[in-house]
DRENDRENMAR-96640 format. One record per residue (C-alpha): y negated, z, x negated. Coordinates in Angstrom, 3 decimals. Example, Ala and Ser with C-alpha at 12.3 -4.5 7.8 and 13.67 -1.06 7.14 Angstrom:
<recs>
+----------+----------+----------+
:       yy :       zz :       xx :
+----------+----------+----------+
:    4.500 :    7.800 :  -12.300 :
:    1.060 :    7.140 :  -13.670 :
+----------+----------+----------+
</recs>
This chain:
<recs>
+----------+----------+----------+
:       yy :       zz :       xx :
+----------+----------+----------+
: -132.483 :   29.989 : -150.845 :
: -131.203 :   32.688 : -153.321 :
: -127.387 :   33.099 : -153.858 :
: -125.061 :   35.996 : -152.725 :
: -123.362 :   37.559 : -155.160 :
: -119.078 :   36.766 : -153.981 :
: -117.345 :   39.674 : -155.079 :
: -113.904 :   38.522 : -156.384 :
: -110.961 :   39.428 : -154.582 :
: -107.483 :   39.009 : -154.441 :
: -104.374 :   40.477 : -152.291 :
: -102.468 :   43.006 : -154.781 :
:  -99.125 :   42.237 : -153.119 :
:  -97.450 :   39.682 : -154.893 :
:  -93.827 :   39.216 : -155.845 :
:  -94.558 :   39.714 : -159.443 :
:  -96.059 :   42.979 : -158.766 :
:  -93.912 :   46.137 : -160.254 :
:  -92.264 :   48.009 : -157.513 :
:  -93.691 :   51.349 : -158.892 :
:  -97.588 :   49.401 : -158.217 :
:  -96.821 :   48.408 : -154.557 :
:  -95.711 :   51.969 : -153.791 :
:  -99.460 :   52.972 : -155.112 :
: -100.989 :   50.964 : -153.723 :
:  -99.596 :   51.522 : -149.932 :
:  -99.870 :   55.608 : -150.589 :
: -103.438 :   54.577 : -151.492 :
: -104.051 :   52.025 : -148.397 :
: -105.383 :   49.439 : -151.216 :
: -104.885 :   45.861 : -149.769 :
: -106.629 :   43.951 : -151.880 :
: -108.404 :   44.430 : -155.363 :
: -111.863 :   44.072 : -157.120 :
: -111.680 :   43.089 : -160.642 :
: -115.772 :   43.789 : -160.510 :
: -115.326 :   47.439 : -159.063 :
: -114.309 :   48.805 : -162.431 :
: -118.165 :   50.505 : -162.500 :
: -117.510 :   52.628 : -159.752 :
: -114.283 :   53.808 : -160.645 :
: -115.639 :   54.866 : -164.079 :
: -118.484 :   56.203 : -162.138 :
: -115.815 :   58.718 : -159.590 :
: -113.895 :   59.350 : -162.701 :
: -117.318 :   61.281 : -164.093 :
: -118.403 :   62.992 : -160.874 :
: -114.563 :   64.248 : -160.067 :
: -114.879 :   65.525 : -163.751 :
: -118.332 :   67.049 : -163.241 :
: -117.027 :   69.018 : -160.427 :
: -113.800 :   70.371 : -161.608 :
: -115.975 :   71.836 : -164.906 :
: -118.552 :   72.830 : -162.402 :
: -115.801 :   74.936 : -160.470 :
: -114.723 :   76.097 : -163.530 :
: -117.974 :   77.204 : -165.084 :
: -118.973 :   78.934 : -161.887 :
: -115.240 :   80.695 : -161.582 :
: -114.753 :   81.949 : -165.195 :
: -117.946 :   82.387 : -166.569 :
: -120.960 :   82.813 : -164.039 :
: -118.816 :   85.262 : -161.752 :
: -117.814 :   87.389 : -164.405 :
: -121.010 :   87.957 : -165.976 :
: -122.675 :   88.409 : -162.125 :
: -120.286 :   91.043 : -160.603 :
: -121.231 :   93.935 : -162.650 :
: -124.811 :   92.779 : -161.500 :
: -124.298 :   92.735 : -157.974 :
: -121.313 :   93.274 : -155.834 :
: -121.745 :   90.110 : -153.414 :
: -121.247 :   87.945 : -156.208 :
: -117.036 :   88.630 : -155.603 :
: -118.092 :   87.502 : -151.893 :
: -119.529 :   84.554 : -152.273 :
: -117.176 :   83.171 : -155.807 :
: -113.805 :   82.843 : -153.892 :
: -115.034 :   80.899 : -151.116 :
: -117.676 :   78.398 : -152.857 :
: -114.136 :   78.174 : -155.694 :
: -112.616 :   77.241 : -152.892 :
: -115.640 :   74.854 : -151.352 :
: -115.651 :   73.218 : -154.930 :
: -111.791 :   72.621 : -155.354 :
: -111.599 :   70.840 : -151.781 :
: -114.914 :   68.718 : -153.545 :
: -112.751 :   68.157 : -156.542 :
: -109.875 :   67.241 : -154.867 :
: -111.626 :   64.662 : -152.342 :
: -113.377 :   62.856 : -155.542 :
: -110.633 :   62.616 : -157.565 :
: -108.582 :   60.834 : -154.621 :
: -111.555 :   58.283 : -154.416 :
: -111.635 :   58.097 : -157.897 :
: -108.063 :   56.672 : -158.666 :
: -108.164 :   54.726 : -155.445 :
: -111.005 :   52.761 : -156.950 :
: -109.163 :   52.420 : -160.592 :
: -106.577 :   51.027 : -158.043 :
: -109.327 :   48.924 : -156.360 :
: -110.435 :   47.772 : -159.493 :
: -106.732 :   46.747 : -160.674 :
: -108.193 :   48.874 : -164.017 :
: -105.618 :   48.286 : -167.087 :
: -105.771 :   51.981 : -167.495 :
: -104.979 :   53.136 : -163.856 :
: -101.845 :   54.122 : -164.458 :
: -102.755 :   56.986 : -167.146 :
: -106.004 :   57.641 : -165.153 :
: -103.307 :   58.218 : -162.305 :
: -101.292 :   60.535 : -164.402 :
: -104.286 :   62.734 : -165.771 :
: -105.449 :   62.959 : -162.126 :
: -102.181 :   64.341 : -161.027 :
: -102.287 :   66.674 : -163.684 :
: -105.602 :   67.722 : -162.601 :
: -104.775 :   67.316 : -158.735 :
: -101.532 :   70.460 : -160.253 :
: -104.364 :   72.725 : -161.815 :
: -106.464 :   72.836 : -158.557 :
: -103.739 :   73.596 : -156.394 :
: -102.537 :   76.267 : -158.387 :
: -106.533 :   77.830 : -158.539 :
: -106.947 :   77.196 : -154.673 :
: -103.449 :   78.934 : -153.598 :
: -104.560 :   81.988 : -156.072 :
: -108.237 :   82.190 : -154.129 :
: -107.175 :   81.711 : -151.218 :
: -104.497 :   84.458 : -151.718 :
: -107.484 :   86.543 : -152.979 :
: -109.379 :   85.871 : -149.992 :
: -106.155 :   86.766 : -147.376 :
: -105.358 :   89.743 : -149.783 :
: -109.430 :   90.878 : -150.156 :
: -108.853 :   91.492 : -153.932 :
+----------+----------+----------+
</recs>
């Protein structure tokens, strides 16, 4: 009879948990962590990366080159910015709940650089979607 693989985990409240962690981890809804899910949140960390440059290559350097080739192009950029920004947003949240998951040493600073990133794409979706209310 083969073995199961028994993922290891443990309840991430504990009294010698930092404050600052315990507020994380409730804003996240992470109850317990998986010292084994480390993968995955290295693997969310890529695709939330792969998607903001995606946004980015499509917004400032695929648009511009397409709109004195055809005047749709200004149509369709502000709303699929605005598709891939929601995309971004959505896997970066799953990333650093699984660096929380995954009690990753590094969660903290992957926290911080998410936040940072989390400031840049509300900054580009407020300015598309003021684009798209304005029709500039």
């Amino acid at each position: 009879m083969p073995q199961t693989a028994v993922r290891e985990t443990v309840r991430s409240e504990s009294p010698t948990t930092p404050p600052a962690d315990r507020l994380m981890r409730r804003l996240l809804r992470v109850q317990a962590t998986d010292r084994r899910a480390a993968s995955s949140a290295h693997r969310a960390f890529r695709v939330s990366i792969v998607v903001s440059a995606v946004r980015c290559l499509i917004t400032y350097l695929a648009v511009p080159i397409l709109i004195p080739f055809t005047a749709i192009a200004g149509l369709v950029a502000t709303p699929l910015s605005i598709a891939l920004c929601c995309f971004a947003f959505v896997n970066g949240v799953i990333g650093v709940r699984r660096f929380w998951i995954a009690d990753h040493r590094h969660r903290w600073m992957y926290t911080w650089f998410m936040a940072v990133v989390f400031a840049v794409l509300t900054v580009a979706l407020v300015m598309d979607i003021s684009r798209l209310v304005t029709g500039a």
